[in-house]
C-alpha positions in Angstrom: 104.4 107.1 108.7 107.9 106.4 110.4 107.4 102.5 110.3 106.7 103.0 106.6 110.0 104.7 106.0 111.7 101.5 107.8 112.1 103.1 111.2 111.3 100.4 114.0 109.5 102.8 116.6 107.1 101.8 118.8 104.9 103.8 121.7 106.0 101.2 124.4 109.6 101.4 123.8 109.9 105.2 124.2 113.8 105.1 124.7 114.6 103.1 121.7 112.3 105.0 119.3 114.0 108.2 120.5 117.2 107.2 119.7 116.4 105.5 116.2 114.8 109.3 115.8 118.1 111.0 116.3 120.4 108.1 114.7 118.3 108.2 111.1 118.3 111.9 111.6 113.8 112.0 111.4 114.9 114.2 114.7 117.5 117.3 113.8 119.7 118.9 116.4 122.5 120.6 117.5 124.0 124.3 116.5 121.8 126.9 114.1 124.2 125.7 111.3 123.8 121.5 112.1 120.1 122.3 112.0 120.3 124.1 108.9 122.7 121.8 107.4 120.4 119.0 107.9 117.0 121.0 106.5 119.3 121.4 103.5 119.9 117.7 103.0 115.9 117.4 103.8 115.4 119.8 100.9 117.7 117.8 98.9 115.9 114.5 99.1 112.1 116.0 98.9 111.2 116.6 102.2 107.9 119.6 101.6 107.3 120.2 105.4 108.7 120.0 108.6 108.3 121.4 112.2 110.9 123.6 113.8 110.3 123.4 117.5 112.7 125.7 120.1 110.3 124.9 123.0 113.2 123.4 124.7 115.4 126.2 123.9 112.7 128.9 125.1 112.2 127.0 128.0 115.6 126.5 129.2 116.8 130.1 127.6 113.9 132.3 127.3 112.2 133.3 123.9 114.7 136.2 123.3 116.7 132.8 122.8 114.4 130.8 120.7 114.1 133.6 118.5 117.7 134.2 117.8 118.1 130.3 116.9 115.2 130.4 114.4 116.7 133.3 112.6 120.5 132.2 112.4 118.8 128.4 111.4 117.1 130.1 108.6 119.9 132.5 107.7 122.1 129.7 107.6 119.7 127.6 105.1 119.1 130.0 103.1 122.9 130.8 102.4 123.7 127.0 102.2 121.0 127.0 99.1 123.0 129.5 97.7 
């Protein structure tokens, strides 16, 4: 799927396909409202599904945390639709 959408990843070069994840922004991060921000433009251009994962936040911050960041990333989209 990614090397049909022109993205040159590849499993042996783990590094490299990580970083052309974050550069063509396949990978979204950063603040609730970046996130958001970015699902918007995703919405914008047809995107139908994608994956919010907080594992790292829940991880590093507890799930209290995760939680908190899933709701202000989808109060934040929904009010940029707006």
């Amino acid at each position: 799927m990614l090397r049909r959408a022109g993205l040159r990843v590849h499993p042996a070069h783990s590094n490299l396909g990580a970083r052309t994840l974050m550069d063509s922004g396949t990978f979204l991060y950063g603040t609730p409202a970046e996130v958001a921000r970015g699902l918007v433009e995703y919405d914008r251009v047809g995107v139908d599904e994608v994956v919010l994962n907080l594992a790292g936040v829940g991880v590093e911050h507890g799930s209290a945390a995760a939680a908190e960041d899933l709701r202000e990333i989808l109060a934040a989209f929904h009010a940029d639709q707006g």
